[in-house]
C-alpha positions, 0 to 999 in steps of 0.5 A: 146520011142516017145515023145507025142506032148500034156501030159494031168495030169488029178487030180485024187486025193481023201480027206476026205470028211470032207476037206474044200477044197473038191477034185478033185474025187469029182467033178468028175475027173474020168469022165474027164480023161475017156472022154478025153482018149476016145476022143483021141482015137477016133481021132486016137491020140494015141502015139501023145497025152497022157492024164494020172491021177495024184496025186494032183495038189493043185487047188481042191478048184476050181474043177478038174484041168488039167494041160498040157505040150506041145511043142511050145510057149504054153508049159505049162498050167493049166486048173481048173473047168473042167467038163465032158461037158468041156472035147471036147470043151477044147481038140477041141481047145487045140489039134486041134487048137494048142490054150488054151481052154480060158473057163477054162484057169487058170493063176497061 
């Protein structure tokens, strides 16, 4: 099995529609995870990068969150609030660039 050089979790976690912290399928995790798999498909990325839905990563409160394991000294980070808009700038710089996409960088 090849080992990918960037894994993408994407929150795809639904709540109730009456939690005060909201959910990541809400604020439309399904469109990040299709236009971030669509992009590395379209670059010709695949068995290199991986992006995958996952269960809850408990940052719903600050949007739809990514979090990405790579090797390198970058080896482990989270981004929240990504939108759909945010899915080529963040991949442009994380993948191509081998640096943070600072917009949405979380510290935690």
């Amino acid at each position: 099995m090849a080992r990918y050089r960037h894994l993408f979790f994407v929150c795809n976690n639904r709540r109730g529609d009456d939690s005060p912290k909201g959910c990541c399928t809400q604020k439309k995790s399904a469109a990040v995870l299709d236009r971030m798999k669509g992009w590395v498909h379209s670059q010709g990325l695949r068995g290199k990068v991986r992006v995958v839905e996952s269960g809850c990563l408990n940052f719903c409160a600050r949007g739809v969150t990514v979090a990405v394991f790579s090797g390198g000294e970058a080896s482990e980070v989270w981004y929240t609030g990504v939108s759909p808009e945010d899915c080529e700038a963040l991949l442009k710089s994380h993948v191509g660039e081998e640096r943070p996409y600072l917009a949405r960088l979380e510290e935690i």
